[in-house]
C-alpha positions in Angstrom: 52.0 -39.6 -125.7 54.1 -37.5 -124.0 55.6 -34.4 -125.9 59.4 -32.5 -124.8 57.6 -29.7 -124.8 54.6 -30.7 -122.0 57.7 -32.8 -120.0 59.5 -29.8 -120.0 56.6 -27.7 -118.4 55.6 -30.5 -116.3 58.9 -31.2 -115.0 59.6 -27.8 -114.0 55.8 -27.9 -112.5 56.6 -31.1 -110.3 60.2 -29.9 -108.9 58.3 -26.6 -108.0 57.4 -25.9 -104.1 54.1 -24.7 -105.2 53.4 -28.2 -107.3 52.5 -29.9 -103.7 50.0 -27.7 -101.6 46.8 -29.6 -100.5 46.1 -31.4 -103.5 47.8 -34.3 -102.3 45.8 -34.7 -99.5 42.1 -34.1 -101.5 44.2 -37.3 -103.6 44.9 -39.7 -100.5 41.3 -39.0 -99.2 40.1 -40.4 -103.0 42.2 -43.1 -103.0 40.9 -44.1 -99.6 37.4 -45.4 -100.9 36.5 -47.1 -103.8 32.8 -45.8 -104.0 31.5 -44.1 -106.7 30.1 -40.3 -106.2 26.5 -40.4 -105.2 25.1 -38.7 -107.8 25.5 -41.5 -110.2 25.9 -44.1 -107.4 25.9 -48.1 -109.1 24.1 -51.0 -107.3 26.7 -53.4 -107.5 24.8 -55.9 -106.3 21.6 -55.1 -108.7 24.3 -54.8 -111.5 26.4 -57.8 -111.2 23.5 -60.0 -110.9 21.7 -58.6 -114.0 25.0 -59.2 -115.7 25.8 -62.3 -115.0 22.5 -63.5 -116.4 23.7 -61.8 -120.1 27.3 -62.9 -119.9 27.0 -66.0 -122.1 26.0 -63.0 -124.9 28.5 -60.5 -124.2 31.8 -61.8 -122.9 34.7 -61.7 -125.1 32.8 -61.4 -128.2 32.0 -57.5 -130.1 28.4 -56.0 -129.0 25.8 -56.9 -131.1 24.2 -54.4 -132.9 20.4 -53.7 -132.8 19.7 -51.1 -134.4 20.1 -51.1 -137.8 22.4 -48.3 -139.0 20.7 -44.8 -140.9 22.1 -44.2 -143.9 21.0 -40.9 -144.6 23.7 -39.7 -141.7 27.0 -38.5 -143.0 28.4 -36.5 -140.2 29.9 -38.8 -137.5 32.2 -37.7 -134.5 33.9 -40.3 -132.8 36.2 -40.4 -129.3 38.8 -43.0 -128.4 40.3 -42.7 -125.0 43.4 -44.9 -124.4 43.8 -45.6 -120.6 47.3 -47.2 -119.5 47.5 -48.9 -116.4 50.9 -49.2 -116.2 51.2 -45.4 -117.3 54.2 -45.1 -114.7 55.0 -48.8 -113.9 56.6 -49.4 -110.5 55.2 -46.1 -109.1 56.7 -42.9 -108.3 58.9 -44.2 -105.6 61.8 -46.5 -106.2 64.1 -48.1 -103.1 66.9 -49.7 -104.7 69.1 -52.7 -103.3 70.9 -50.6 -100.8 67.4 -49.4 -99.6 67.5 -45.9 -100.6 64.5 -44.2 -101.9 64.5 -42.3 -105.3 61.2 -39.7 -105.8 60.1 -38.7 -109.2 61.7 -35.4 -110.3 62.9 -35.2 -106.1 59.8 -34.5 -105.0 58.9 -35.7 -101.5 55.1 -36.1 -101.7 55.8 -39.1 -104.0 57.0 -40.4 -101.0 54.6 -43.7 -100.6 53.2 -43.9 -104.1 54.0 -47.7 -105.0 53.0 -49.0 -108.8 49.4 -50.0 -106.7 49.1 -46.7 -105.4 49.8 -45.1 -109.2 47.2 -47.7 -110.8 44.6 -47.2 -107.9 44.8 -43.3 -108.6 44.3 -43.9 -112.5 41.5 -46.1 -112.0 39.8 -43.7 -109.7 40.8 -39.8 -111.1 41.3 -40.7 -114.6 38.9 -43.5 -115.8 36.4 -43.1 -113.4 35.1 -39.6 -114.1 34.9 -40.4 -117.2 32.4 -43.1 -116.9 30.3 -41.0 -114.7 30.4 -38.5 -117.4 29.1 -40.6 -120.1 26.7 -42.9 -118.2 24.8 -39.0 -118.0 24.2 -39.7 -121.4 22.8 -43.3 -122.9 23.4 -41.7 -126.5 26.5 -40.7 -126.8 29.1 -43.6 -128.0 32.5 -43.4 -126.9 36.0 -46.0 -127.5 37.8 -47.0 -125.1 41.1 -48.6 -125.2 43.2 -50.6 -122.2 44.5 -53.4 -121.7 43.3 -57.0 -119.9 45.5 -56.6 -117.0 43.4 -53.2 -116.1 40.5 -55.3 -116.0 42.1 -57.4 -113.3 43.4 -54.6 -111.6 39.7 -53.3 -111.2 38.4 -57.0 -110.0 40.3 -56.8 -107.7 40.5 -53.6 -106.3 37.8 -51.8 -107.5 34.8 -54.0 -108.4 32.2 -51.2 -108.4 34.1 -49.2 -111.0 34.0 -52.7 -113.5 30.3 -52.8 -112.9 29.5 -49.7 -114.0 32.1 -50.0 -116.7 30.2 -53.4 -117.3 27.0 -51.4 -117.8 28.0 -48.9 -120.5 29.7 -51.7 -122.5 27.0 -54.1 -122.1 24.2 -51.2 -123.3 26.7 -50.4 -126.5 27.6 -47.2 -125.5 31.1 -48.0 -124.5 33.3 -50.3 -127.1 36.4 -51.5 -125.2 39.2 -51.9 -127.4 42.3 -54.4 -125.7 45.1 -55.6 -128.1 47.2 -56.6 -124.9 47.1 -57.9 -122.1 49.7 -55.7 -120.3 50.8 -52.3 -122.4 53.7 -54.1 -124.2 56.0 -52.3 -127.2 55.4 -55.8 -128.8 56.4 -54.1 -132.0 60.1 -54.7 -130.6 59.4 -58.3 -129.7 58.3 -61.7 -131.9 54.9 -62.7 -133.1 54.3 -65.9 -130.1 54.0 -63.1 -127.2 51.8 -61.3 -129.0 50.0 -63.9 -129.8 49.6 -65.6 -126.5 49.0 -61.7 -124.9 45.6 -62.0 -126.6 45.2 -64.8 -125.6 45.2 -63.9 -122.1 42.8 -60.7 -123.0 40.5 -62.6 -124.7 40.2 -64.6 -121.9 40.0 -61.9 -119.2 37.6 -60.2 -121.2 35.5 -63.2 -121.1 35.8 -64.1 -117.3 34.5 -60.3 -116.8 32.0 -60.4 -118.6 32.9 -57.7 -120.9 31.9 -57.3 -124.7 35.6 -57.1 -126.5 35.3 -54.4 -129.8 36.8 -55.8 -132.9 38.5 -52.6 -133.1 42.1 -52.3 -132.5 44.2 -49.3 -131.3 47.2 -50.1 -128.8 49.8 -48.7 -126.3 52.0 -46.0 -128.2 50.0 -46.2 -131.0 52.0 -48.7 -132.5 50.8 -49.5 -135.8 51.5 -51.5 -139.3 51.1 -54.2 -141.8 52.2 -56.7 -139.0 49.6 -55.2 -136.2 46.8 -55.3 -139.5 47.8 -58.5 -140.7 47.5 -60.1 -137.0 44.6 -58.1 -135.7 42.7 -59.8 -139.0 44.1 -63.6 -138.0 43.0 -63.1 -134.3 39.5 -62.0 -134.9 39.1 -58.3 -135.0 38.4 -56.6 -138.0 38.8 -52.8 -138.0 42.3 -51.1 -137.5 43.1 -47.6 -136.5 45.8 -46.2 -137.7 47.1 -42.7 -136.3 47.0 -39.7 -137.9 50.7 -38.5 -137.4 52.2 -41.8 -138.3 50.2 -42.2 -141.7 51.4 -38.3 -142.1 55.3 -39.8 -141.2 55.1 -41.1 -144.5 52.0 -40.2 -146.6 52.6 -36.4 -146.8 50.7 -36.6 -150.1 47.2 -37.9 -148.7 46.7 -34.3 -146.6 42.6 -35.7 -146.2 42.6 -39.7 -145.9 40.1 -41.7 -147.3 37.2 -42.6 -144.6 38.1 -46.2 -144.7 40.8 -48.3 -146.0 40.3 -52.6 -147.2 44.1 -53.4 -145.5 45.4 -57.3 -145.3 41.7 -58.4 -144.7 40.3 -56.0 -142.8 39.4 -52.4 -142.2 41.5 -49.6 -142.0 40.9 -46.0 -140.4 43.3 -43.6 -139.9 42.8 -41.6 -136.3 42.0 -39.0 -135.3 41.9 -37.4 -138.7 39.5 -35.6 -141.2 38.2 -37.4 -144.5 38.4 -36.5 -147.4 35.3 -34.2 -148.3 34.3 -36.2 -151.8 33.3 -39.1 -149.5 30.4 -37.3 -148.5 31.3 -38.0 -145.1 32.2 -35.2 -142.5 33.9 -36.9 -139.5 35.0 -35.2 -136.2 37.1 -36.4 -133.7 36.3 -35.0 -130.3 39.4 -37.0 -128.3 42.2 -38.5 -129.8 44.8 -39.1 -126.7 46.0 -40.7 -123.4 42.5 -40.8 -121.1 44.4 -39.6 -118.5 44.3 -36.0 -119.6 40.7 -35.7 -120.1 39.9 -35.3 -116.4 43.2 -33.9 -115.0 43.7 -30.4 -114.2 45.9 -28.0 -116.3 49.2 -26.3 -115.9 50.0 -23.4 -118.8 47.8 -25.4 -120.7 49.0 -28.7 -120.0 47.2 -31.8 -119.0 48.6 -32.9 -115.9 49.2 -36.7 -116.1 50.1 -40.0 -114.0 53.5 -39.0 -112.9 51.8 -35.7 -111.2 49.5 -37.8 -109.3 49.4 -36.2 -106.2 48.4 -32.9 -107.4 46.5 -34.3 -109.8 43.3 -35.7 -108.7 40.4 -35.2 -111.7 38.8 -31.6 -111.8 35.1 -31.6 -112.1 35.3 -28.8 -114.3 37.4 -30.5 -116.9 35.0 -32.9 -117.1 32.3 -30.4 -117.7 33.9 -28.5 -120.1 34.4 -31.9 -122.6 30.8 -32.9 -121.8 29.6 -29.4 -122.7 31.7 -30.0 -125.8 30.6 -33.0 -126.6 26.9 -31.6 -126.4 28.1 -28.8 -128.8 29.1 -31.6 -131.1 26.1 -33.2 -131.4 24.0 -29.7 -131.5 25.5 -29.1 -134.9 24.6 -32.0 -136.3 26.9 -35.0 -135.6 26.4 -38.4 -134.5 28.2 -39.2 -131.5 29.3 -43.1 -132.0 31.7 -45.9 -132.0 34.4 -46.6 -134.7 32.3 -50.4 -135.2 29.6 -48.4 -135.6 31.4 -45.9 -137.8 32.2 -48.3 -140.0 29.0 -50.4 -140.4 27.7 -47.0 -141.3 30.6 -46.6 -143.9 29.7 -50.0 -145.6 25.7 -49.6 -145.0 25.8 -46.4 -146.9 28.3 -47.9 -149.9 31.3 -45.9 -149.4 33.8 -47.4 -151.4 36.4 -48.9 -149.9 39.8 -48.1 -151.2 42.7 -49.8 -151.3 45.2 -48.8 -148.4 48.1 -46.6 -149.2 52.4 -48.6 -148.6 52.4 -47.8 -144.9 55.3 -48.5 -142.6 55.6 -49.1 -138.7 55.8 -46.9 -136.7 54.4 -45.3 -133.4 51.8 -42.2 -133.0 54.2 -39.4 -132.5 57.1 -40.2 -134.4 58.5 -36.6 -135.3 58.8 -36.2 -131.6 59.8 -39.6 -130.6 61.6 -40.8 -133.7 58.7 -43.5 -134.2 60.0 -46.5 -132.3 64.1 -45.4 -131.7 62.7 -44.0 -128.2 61.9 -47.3 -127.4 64.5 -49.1 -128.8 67.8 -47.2 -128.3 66.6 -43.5 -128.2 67.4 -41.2 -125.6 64.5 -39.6 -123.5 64.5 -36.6 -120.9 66.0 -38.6 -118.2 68.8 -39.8 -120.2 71.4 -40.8 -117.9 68.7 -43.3 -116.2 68.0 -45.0 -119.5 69.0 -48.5 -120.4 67.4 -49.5 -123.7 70.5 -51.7 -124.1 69.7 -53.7 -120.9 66.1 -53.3 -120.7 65.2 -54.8 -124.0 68.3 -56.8 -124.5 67.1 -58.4 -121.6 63.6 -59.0 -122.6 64.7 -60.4 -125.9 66.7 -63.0 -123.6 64.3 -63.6 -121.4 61.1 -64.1 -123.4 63.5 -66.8 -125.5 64.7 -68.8 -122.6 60.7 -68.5 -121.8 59.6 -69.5 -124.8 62.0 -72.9 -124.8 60.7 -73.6 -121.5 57.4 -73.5 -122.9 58.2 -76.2 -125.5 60.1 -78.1 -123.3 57.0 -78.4 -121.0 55.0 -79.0 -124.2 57.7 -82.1 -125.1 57.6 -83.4 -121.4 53.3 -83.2 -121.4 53.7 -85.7 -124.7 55.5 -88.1 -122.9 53.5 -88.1 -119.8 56.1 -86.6 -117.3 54.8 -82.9 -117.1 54.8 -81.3 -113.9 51.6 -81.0 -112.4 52.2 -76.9 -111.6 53.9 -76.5 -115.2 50.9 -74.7 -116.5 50.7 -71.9 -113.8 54.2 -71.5 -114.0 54.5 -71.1 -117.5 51.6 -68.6 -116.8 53.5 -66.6 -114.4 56.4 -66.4 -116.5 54.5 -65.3 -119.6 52.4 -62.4 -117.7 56.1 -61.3 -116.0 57.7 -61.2 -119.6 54.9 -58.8 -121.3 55.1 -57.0 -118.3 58.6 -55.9 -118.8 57.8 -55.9 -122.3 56.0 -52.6 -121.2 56.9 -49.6 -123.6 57.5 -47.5 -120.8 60.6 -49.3 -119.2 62.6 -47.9 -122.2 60.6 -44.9 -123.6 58.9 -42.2 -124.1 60.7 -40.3 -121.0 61.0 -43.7 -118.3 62.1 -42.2 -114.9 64.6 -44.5 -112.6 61.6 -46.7 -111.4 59.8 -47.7 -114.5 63.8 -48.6 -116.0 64.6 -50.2 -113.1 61.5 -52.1 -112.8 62.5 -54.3 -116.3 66.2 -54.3 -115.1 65.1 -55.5 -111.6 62.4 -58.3 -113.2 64.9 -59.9 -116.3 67.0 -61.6 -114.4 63.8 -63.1 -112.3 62.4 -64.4 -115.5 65.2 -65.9 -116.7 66.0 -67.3 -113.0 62.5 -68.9 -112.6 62.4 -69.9 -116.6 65.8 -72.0 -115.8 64.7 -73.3 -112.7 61.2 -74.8 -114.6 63.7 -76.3 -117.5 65.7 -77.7 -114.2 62.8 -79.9 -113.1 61.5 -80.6 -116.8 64.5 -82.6 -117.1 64.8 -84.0 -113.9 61.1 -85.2 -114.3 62.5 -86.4 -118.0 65.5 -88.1 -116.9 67.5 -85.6 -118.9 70.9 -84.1 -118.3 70.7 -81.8 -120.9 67.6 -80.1 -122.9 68.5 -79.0 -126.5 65.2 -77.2 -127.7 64.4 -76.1 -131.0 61.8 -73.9 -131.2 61.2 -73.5 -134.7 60.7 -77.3 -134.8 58.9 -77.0 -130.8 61.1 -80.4 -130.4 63.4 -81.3 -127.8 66.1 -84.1 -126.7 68.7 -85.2 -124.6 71.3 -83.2 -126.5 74.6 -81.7 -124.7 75.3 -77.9 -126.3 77.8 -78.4 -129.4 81.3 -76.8 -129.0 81.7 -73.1 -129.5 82.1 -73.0 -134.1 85.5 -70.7 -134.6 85.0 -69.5 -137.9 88.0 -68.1 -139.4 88.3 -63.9 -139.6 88.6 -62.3 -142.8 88.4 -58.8 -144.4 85.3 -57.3 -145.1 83.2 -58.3 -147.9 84.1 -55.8 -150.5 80.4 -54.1 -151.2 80.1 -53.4 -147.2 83.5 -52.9 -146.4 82.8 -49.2 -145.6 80.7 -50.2 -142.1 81.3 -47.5 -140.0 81.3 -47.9 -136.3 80.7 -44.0 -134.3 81.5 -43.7 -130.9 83.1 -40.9 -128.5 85.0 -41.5 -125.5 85.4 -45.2 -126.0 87.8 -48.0 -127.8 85.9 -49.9 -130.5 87.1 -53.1 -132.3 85.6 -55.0 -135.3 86.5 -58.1 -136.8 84.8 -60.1 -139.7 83.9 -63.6 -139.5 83.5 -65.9 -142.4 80.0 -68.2 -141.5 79.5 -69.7 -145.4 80.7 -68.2 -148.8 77.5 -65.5 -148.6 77.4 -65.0 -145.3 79.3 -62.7 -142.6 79.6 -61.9 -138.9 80.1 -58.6 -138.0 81.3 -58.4 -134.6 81.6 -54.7 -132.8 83.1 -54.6 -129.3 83.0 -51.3 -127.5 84.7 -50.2 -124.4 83.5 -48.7 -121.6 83.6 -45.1 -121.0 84.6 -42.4 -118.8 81.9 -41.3 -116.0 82.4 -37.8 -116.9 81.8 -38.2 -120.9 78.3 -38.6 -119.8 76.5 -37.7 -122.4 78.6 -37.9 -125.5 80.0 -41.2 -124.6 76.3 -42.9 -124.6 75.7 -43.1 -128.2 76.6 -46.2 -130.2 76.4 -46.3 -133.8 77.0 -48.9 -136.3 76.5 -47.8 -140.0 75.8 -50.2 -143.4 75.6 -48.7 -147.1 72.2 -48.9 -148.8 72.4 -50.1 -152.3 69.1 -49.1 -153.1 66.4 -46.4 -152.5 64.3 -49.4 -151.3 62.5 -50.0 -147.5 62.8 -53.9 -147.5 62.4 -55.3 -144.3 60.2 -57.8 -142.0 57.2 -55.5 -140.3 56.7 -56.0 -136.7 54.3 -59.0 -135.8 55.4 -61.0 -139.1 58.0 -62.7 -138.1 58.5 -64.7 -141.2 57.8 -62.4 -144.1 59.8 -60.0 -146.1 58.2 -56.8 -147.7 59.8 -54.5 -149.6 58.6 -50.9 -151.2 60.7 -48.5 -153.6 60.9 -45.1 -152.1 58.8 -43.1 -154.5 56.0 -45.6 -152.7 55.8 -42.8 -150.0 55.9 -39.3 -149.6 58.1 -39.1 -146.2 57.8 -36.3 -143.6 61.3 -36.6 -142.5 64.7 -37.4 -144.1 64.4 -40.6 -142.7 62.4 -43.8 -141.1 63.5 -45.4 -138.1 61.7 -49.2 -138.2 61.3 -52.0 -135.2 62.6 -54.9 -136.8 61.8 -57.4 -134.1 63.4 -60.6 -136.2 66.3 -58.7 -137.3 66.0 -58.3 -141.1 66.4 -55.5 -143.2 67.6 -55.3 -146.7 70.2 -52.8 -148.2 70.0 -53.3 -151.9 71.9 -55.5 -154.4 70.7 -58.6 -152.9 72.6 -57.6 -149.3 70.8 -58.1 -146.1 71.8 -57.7 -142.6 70.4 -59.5 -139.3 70.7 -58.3 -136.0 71.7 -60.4 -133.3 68.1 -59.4 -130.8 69.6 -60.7 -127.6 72.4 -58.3 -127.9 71.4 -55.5 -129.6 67.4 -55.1 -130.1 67.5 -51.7 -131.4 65.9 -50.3 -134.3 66.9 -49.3 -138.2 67.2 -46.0 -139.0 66.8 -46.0 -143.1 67.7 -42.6 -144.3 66.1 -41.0 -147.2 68.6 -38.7 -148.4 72.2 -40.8 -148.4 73.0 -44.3 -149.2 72.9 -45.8 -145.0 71.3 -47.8 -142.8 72.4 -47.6 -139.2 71.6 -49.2 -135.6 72.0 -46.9 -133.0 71.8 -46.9 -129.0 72.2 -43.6 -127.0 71.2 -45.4 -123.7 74.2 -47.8 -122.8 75.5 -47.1 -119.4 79.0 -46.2 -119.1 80.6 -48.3 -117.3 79.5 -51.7 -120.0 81.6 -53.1 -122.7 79.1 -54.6 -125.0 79.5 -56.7 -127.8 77.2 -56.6 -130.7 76.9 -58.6 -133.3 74.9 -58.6 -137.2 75.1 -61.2 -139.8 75.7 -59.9 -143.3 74.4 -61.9 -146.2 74.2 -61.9 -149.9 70.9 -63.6 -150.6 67.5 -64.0 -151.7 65.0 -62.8 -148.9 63.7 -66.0 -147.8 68.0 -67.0 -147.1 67.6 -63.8 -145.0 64.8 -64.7 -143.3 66.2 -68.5 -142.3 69.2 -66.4 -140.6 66.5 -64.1 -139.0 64.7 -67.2 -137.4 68.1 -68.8 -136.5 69.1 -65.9 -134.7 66.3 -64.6 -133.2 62.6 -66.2 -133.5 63.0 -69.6 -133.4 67.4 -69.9 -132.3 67.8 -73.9 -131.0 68.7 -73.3 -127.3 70.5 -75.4 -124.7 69.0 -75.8 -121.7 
């Protein structure tokens, strides 16, 4: 969560002379040992044996509760701190192919600070302190969120720091939320790497010995019916859903209900108040990126990640939230877990209500534009972004992953798998969600974190052909046509190139509009069946100095109807549709993810993106009849080429196009 306003101090804080001094040092001489401060010094030895004997209990499964819950409390304060791991993926130092070095914002102490060196500092000024802090106090519940691969990153580099996080967890002070296994936008991606991301986090939560919450918050915030519907079918049970985004489009709910029944689960919304006829009175005493907590200040700012070096954790900080949190629980509140929260919530009989029409979205979406920064949306560093290419790319690579995978799957059957298929398949599953990372395309990526997607994409894809090589040389094949809808595959060489004939716009849509400046733009129509269209949209490239009004591409449909109907991240295969009086929006309009393609304008029209060439998000606007795709990222110098189909339909016609296109295409090997 990073605001313009606390970049734009920051930014001007890290360019400064005075931003080095010796802080950097004090940093390096932290990073240098992994043991924790004597005053609350761990026996790992003591620890890790003691927990290995209660492992069987705890790991990968919620913390079992005890102590049964008091129902004459009704004032609750709850924290959740989200740690990210990969808070500045590929470090503060990039060297690019020609071997020069690029510094976040030009600064030369970031000389040296690799994407190790970045996560080694987190681990030990951000997360660390925090522990420390609350293993002072045995009574005082706390959430917190991060993902698998932060687990590992401990294992393997700092053990003791996992044992005592192993402690607090395994006590039920500490409930560990993970929804990912890397910090993925997966809002902008299909359902299967979602799904096989927990997967992986179920399983590393497991082989660590470490009790997984069935609460789920996530990277960005990133929140829906989708995240709901799949957080119920893989086993947790309570969502949280954040304030400003429920606020994005419930402006007439000023005090939410304590807890919301939402697609089988529970719903809260985060980090806000309740409403007072509940009887309940619930605080929040931190609602944000861990990384602040502990970090000193600049005119009022929380210094974060990409500061590293002259931000090593102040001890004051740290003090002044524990004397807070002691302030809290002097007037009266109960300092616990959202499980815990809950189980209160349904001990005492709160009723339950129904949960508002919500849409998806991200947790600072006035600032960010929900998910357009992420998928097309221009950050600080603007002429360094490539959302086109970034998550273009991604969309590519996870498919030619994912018809490996059933390829692999197809040669298993028939008893002519490869004996390292597995690991491989692995590999190439752990690379994709890491350049599924949100920060390779938003809030503000630097050069490095952009470049580390651009740089991995084409590895992916390389490795993900080379596996499909040997499948079918271990099959006997000379071609591999996979379908992954139907997770077949056969000796099938790809089918010619269909020409279908051009033809004028269908009449309802013929006012498209395509928006660019500084570059050439041609459309043409395409006739695919008698209720279905190709739009294709090829821009030219642009002028080096039309930097930045040549960067914005825009293609405009007419809405038909004052109606949000689209498929919500993470259900790939449904359509759900709400009038607009449903919601009571903050802005003038919604910008949605989209992943499989389909939104609907009205009148029975619907229009698919093509993913591999243009993931971007809809922008549905509230006030005038439109619907528009937009990307203010591309680089100058490309031509792309994007392509929508256009349909007249029923939904479930849409959504067959959707999964042709995009979730399950057939793909030749």
């Amino acid at each position: 969560m990073r605001t313009w306003q606390s970049w734009i101090v920051l930014s001007a804080f890290g360019m400064s002379a005075l931003a080095c001094g010796n802080k950097a040092t004090a940093t390096d001489d932290a990073l240098a040992s992994d043991d924790v401060t004597a005053d609350t010094a761990v026996d790992v030895a003591a620890d890790a044996t003691a927990i290995a004997e209660t492992c069987t209990e705890t790991g990968g499964s919620p913390y079992v509760e005890t102590t049964p819950p008091d129902v004459s409390r009704k004032k609750f304060a709850l924290s959740l701190f989200h740690f990210n791991i990969e808070y500045v993926i590929g470090g503060l130092e990039y060297i690019d192919a020609k071997g020069i070095s690029h510094v976040f914002t030009g600064n030369p102490d970031n000389v040296g600070w690799t994407n190790d060196k970045v996560e080694d500092f987190i681990v030990q000024e951000s997360f660390l302190p925090m522990l420390q802090m609350y293993d002072k106090h045995p009574t005082w519940g706390v959430n917190i969120e991060l993902q698998a691969y932060m687990i590992e990153v401990m294992a393997a580099r700092h053990p003791d720091v996992l044992v005592l996080l192993r402690k607090l967890a395994q006590r039920g002070q500490v409930e560990l939320i993970s929804f990912h296994y890397n910090a993925q936008f997966f809002l902008g991606f299909p359902r299967e790497d979602q799904h096989r991301s927990l997967a992986a986090t179920k399983a590393t939560f497991t082989k660590h010995c470490l009790p997984l919450s069935g609460v789920v918050f996530n990277q960005e915030g990133q929140a829906g019916e989708g995240r709901q519907k799949m957080l119920v079918d893989e086993g947790y049970s309570i969502g949280v859903f954040p304030k400003n985004l429920f606020f994005y489009v419930r402006q007439d709910i000023p005090n939410p209900w304590p807890y919301y029944a939402s697609e089988g689960g529970d719903l809260i919304v985060g980090a806000a108040g309740v409403d007072p006829t509940s009887g309940i009175d619930l605080a929040w005493n931190f609602f944000d990126d861990g990384e602040l907590r502990a970090a000193p200040e600049v005119q009022g700012q929380s210094l974060n990640p990409y500061f590293a070096t002259t931000a090593a954790h102040d001890p004051a900080r740290v003090a002044e939230f524990e004397n807070e949190l002691a302030q809290t629980e002097k007037n009266g509140y109960y300092l616990t877990r959202i499980s815990d929260y809950v189980r209160h919530l349904k001990a005492e009989k709160i009723a339950q209500k129904q949960v508002p029409a919500l849409l998806d979205g991200t947790w600072q979406p006035k600032s960010t534009d929900s998910v357009h920064r992420w998928l097309g949306g221009r950050g600080l560093w603007g002429t360094d972004e490539n959302d086109f290419e970034v998550r273009n790319g991604g969309y590519e690579a996870r498919t030619q992953i994912a018809a490996a995978q059933v390829l692999a799957e197809v040669a298993a059957k028939q008893g002519k798998g490869l004996a390292n298929q597995d690991a491989r398949l692995d590999a190439l599953w752990k690379g994709l969600w890491r350049v599924e990372v949100s920060d390779c395309s938003g809030v503000n990526p630097w050069l490095a974190e952009i470049q580390y997607a651009l740089d991995h994409n084409p590895l992916l894809l390389a490795d993900a052909h080379l596996l499909a090589t040997d499948l079918k040389t271990a099959l006997g094949w000379t071609h591999a046509q996979v379908d992954l809808g139907a997770r077949t595959a056969a000796d099938i060489a790809p089918p010619p190139t269909q020409a279908w004939p051009t033809v004028d716009a269908p009449a309802d849509v013929s006012n498209v509009t395509v928006t660019v400046d500084g570059r050439t733009v041609a459309t043409k129509w395409l006739q695919i069946t008698p209720t279905r269209w190709r739009l294709v949209v090829t821009f030219g490239a642009a002028s080096p100095d039309n930097d930045p009004f040549g960067r914005e591409l825009k293609v405009t449909f007419p809405r038909f109807a004052d109606v949000v109907e689209y498929s919500p991240g993470l259900l790939d295969d449904v359509v759900r549709s709400y009038p607009f009086s449903a919601f009571k929006f903050q802005e003038d309009h919604v910008w949605l993810p989209v992943p499989n393609g389909l939104i609907g304008l009205g009148k029975s029209w619907y229009v698919v993106k093509h993913a591999r060439l243009e993931n971007l998000a809809a922008r549905v606007s509230v006030t005038t009849p439109e619907m528009a795709f937009s990307d203010e990222t591309v680089r100058l110098d490309l031509a792309p080429t994007w392509q929508f189909d256009v349909l007249q339909g029923t939904a479930t016609d849409a959504l067959a196009v959707a999964k042709e296109l995009n979730i399950a295409p057939v793909v030749d090997l």
